[in-house]
PyMOL Python script that loads the backbone (N, CA, C, O; Angstrom):
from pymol import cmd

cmd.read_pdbstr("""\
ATOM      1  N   UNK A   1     119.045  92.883  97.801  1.00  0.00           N
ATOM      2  CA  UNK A   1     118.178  93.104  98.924  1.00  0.00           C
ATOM      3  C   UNK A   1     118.744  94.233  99.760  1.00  0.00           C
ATOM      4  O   UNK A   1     119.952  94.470  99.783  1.00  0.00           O
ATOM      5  N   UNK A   2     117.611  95.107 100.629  1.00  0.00           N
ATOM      6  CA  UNK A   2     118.339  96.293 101.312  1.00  0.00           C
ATOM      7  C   UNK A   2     117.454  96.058 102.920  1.00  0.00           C
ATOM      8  O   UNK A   2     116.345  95.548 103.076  1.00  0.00           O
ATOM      9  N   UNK A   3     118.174  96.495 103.736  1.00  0.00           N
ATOM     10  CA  UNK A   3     117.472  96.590 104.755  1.00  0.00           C
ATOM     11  C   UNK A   3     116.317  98.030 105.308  1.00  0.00           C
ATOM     12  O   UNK A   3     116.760  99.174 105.415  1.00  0.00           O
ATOM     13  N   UNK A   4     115.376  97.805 105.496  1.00  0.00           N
ATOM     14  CA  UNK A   4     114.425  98.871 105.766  1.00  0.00           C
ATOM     15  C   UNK A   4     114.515  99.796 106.733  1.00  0.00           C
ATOM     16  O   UNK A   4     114.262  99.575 107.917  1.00  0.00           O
ATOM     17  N   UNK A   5     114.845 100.763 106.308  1.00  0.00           N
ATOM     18  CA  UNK A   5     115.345 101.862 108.167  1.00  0.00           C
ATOM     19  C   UNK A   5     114.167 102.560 108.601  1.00  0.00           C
ATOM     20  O   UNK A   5     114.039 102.873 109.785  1.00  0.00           O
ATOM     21  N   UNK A   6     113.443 102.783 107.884  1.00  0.00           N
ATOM     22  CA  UNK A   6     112.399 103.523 108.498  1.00  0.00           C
ATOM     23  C   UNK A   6     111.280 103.429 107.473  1.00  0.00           C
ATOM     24  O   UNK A   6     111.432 102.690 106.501  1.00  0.00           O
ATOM     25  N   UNK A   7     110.166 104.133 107.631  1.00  0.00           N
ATOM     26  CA  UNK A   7     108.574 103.576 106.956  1.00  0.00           C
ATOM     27  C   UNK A   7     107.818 104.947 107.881  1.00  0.00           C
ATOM     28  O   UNK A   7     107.627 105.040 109.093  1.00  0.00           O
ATOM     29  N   UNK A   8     107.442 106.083 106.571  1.00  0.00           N
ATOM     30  CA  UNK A   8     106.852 107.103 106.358  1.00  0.00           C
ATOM     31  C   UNK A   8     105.522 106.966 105.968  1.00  0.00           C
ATOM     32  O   UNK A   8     105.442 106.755 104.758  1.00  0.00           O
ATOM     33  N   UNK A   9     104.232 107.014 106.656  1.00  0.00           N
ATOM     34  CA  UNK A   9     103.155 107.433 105.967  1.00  0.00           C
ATOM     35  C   UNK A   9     102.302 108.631 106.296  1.00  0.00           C
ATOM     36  O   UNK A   9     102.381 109.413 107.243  1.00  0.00           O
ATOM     37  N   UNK A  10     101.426 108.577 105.227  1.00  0.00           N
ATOM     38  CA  UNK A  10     100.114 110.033 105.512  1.00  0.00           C
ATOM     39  C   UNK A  10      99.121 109.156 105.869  1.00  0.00           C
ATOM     40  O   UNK A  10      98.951 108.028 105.406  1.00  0.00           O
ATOM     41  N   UNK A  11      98.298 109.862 106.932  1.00  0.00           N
ATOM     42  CA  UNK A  11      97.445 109.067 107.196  1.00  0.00           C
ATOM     43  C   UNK A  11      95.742 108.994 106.221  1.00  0.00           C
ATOM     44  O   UNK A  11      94.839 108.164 106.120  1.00  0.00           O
ATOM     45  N   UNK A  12      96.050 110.509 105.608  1.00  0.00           N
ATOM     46  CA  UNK A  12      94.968 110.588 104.746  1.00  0.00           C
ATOM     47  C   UNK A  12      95.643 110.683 103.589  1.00  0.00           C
ATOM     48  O   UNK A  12      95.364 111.618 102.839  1.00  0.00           O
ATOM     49  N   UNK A  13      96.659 109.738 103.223  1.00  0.00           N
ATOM     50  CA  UNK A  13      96.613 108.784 101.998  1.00  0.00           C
ATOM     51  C   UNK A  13      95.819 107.804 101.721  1.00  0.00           C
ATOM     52  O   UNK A  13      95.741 107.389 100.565  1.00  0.00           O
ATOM     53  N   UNK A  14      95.109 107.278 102.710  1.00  0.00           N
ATOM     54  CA  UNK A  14      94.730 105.821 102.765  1.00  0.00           C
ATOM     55  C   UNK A  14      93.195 105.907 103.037  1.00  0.00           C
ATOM     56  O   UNK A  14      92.680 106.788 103.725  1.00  0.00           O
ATOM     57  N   UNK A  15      92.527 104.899 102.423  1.00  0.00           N
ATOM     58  CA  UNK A  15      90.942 104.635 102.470  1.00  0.00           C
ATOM     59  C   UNK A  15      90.521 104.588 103.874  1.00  0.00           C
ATOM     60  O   UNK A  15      91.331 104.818 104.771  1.00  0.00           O
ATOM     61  N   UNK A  16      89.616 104.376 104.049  1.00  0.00           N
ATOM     62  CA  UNK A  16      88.920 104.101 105.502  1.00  0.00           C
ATOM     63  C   UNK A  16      89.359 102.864 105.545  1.00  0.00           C
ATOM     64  O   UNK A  16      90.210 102.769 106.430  1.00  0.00           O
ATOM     65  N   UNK A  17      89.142 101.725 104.916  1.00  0.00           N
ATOM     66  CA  UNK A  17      89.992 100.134 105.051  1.00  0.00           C
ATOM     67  C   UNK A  17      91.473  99.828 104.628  1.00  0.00           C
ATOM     68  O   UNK A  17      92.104  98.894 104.133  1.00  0.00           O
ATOM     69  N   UNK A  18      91.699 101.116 105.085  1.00  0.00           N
ATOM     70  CA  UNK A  18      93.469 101.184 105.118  1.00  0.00           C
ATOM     71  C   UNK A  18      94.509 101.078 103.719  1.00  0.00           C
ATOM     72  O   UNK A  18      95.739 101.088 103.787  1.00  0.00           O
ATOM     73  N   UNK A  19      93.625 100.965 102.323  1.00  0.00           N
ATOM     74  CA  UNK A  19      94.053 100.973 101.301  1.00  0.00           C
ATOM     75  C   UNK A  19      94.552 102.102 100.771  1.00  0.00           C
ATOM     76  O   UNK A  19      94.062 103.147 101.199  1.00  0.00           O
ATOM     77  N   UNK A  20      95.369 102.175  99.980  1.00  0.00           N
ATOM     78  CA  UNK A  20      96.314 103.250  99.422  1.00  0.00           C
ATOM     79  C   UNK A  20      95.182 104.210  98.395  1.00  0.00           C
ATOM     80  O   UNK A  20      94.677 103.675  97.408  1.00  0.00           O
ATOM     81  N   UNK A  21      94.915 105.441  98.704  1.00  0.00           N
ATOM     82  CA  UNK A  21      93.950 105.824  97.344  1.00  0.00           C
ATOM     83  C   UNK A  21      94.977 106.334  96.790  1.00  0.00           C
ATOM     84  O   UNK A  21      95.834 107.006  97.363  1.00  0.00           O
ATOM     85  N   UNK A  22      94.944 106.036  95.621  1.00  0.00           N
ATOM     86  CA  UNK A  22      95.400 106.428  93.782  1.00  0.00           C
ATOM     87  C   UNK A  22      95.038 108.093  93.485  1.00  0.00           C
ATOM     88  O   UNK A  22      95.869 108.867  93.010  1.00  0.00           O
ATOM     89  N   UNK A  23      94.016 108.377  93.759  1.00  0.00           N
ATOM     90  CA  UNK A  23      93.337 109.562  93.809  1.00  0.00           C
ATOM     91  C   UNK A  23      94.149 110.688  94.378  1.00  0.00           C
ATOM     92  O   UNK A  23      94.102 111.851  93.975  1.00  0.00           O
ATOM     93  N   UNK A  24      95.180 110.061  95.719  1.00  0.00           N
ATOM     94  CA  UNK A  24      95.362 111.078  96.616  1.00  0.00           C
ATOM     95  C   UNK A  24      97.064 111.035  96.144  1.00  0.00           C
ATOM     96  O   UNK A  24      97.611 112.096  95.843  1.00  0.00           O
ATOM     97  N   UNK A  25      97.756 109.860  96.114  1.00  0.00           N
ATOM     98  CA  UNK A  25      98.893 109.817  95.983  1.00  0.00           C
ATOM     99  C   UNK A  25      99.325 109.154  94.393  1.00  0.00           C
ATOM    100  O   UNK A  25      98.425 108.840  93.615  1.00  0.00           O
ATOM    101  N   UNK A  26     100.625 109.006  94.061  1.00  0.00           N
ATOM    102  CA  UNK A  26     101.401 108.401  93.148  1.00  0.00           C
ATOM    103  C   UNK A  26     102.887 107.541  93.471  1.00  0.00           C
ATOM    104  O   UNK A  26     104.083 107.772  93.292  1.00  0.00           O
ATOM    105  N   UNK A  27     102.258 106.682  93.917  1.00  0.00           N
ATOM    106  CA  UNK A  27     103.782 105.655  94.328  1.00  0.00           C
ATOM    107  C   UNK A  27     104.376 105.582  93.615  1.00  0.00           C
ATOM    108  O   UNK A  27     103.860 105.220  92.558  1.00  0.00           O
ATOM    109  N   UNK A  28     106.130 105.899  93.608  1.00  0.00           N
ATOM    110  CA  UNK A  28     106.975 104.993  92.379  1.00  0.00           C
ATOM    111  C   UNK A  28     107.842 103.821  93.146  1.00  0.00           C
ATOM    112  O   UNK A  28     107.108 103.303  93.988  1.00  0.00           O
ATOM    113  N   UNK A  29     108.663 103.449  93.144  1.00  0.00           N
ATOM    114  CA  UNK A  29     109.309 102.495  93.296  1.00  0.00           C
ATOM    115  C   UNK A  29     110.667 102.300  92.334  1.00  0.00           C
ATOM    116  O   UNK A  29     110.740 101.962  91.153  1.00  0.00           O
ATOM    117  N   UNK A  30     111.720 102.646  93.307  1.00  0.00           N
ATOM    118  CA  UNK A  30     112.926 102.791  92.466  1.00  0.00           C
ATOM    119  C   UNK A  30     113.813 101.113  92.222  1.00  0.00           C
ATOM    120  O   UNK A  30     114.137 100.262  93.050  1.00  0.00           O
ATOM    121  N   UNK A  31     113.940 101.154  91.094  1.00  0.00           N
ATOM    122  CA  UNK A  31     114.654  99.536  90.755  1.00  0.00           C
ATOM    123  C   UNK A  31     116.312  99.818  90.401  1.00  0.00           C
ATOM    124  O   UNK A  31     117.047  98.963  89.906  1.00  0.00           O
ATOM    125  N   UNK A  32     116.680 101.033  90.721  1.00  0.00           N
ATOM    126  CA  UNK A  32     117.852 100.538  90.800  1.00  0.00           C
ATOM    127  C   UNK A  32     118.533 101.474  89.275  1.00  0.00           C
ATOM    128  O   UNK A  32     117.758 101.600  88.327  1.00  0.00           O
ATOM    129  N   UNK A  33     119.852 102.023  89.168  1.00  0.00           N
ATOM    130  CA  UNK A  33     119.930 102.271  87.785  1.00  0.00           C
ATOM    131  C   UNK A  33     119.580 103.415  86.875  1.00  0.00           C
ATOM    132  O   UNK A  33     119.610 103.686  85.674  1.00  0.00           O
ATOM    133  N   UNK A  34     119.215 103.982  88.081  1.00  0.00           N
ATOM    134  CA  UNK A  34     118.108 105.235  87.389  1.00  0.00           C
ATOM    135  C   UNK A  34     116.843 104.594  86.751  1.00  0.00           C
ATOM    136  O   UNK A  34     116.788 104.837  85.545  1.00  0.00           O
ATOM    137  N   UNK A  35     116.138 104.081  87.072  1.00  0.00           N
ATOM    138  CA  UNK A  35     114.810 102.927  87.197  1.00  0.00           C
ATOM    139  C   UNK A  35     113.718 103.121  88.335  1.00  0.00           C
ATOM    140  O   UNK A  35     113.982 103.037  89.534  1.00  0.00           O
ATOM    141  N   UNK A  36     112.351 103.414  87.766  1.00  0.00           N
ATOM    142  CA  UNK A  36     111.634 103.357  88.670  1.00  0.00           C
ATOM    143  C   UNK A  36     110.479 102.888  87.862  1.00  0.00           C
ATOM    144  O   UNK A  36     110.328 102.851  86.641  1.00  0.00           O
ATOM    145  N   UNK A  37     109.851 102.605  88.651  1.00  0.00           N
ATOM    146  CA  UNK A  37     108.104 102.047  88.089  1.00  0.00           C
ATOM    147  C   UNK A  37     107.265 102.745  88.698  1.00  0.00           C
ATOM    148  O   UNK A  37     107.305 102.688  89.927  1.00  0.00           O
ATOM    149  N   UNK A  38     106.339 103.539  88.112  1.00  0.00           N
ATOM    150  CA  UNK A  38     105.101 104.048  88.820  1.00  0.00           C
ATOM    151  C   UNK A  38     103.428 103.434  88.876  1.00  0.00           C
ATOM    152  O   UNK A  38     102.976 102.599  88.093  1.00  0.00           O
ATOM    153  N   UNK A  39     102.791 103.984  89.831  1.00  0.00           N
ATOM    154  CA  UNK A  39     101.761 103.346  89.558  1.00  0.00           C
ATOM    155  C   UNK A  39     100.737 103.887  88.614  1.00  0.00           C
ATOM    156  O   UNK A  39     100.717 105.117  88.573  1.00  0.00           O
ATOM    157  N   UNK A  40     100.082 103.414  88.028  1.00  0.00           N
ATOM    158  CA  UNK A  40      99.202 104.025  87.203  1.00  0.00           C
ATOM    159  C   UNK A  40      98.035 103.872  87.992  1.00  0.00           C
ATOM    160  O   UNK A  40      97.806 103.116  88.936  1.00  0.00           O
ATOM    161  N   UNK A  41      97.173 104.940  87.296  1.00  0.00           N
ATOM    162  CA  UNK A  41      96.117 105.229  88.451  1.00  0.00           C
ATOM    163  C   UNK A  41      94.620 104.421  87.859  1.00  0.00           C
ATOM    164  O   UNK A  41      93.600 104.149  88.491  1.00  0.00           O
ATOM    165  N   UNK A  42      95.102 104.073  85.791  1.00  0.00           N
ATOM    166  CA  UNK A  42      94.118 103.320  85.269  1.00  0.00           C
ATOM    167  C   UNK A  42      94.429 101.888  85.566  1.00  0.00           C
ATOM    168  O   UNK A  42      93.403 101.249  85.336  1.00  0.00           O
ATOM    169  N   UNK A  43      95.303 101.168  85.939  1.00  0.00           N
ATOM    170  CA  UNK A  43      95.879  99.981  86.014  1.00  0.00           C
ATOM    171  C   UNK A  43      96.203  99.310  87.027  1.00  0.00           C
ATOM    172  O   UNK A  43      97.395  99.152  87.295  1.00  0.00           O
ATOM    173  N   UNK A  44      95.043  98.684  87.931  1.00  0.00           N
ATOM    174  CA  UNK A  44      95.744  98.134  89.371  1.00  0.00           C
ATOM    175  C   UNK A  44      95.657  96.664  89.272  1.00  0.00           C
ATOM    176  O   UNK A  44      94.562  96.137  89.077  1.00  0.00           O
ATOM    177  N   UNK A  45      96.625  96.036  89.380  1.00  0.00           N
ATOM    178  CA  UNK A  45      96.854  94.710  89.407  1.00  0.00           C
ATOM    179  C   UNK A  45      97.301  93.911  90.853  1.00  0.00           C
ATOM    180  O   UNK A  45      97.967  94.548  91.670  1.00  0.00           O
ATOM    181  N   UNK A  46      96.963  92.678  91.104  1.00  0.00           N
ATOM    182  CA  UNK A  46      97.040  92.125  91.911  1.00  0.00           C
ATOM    183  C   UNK A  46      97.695  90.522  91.715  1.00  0.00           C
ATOM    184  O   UNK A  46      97.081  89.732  90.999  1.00  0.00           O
ATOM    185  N   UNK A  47      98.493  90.261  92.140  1.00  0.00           N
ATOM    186  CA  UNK A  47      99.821  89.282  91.767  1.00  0.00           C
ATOM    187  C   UNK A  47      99.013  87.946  92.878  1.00  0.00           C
ATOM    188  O   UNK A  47      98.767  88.212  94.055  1.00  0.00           O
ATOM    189  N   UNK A  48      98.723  86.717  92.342  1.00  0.00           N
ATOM    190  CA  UNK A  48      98.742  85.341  93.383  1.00  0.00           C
ATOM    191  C   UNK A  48      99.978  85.192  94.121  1.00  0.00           C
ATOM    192  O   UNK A  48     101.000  84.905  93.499  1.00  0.00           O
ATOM    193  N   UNK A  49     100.000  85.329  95.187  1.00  0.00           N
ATOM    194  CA  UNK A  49     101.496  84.720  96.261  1.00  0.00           C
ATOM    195  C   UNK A  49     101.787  83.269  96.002  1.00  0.00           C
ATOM    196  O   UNK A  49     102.875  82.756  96.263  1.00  0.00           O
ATOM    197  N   UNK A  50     100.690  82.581  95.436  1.00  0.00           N
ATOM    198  CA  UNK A  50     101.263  81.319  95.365  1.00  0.00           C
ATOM    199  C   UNK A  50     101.452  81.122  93.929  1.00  0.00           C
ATOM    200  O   UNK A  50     101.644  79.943  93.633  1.00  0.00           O
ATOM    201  N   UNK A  51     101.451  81.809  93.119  1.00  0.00           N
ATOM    202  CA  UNK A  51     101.624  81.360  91.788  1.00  0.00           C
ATOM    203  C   UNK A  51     103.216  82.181  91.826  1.00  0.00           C
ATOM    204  O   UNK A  51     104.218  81.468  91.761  1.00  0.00           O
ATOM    205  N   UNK A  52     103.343  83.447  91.915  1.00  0.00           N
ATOM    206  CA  UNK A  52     104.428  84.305  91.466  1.00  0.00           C
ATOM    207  C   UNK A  52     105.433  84.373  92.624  1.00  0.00           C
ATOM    208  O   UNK A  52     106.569  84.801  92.421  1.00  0.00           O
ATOM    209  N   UNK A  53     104.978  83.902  94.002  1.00  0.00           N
ATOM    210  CA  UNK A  53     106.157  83.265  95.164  1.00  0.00           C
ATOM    211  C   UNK A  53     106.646  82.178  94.510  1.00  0.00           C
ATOM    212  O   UNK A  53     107.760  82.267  93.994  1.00  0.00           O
ATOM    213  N   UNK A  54     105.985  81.106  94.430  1.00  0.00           N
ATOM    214  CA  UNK A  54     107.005  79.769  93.804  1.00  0.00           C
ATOM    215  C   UNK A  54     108.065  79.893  92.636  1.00  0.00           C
ATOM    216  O   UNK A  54     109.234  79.526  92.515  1.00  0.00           O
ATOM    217  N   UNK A  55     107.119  80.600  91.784  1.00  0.00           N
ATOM    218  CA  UNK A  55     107.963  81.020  90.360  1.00  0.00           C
ATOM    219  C   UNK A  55     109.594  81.449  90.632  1.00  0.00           C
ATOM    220  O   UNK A  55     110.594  80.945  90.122  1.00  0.00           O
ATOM    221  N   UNK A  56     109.482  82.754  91.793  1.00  0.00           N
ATOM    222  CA  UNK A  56     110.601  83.140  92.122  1.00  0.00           C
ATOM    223  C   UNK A  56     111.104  82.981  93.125  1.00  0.00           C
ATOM    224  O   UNK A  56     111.873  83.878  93.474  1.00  0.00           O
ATOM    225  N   UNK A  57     110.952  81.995  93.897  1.00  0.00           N
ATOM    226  CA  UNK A  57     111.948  80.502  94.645  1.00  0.00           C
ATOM    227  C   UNK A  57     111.110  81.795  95.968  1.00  0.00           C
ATOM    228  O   UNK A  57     111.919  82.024  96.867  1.00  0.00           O
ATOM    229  N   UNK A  58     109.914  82.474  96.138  1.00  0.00           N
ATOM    230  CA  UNK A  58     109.276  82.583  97.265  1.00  0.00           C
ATOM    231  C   UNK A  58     109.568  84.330  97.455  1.00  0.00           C
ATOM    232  O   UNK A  58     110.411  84.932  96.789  1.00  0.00           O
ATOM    233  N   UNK A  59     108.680  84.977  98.507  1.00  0.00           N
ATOM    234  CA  UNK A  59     107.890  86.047  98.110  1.00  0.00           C
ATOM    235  C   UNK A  59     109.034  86.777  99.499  1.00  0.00           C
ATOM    236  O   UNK A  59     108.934  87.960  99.823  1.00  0.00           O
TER     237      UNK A  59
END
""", "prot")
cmd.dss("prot")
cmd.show_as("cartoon", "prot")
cmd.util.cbc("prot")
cmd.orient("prot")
């Protein structure tokens, strides 16, 4: 776990209902290791908090 120092956004990254457009940007997300995951722009998935929080002892 890391602590969060700061939180950068564009404001016209984001939909009119505040959602991230795919269109405009490419998130990765670094795991560590020389490891990252990106998002794909054909592939958006959405995870249950209560199925995949419990699984991993909570979110």
């Amino acid at each position: 776990m890391g602590e969060i120092v700061a939180v950068h956004q564009m404001k016209e990254a984001f939909t009119s209902d505040e959602v991230i457009d795919l269109d405009k940007v490419s998130p990765i997300l670094y795991l560590g290791h020389e490891l990252y995951v990106t998002a794909s722009r054909d592939i958006v998935r959405g995870l249950d908090r209560e199925v995949y929080g419990k699984a991993k002892g909570g979110l």
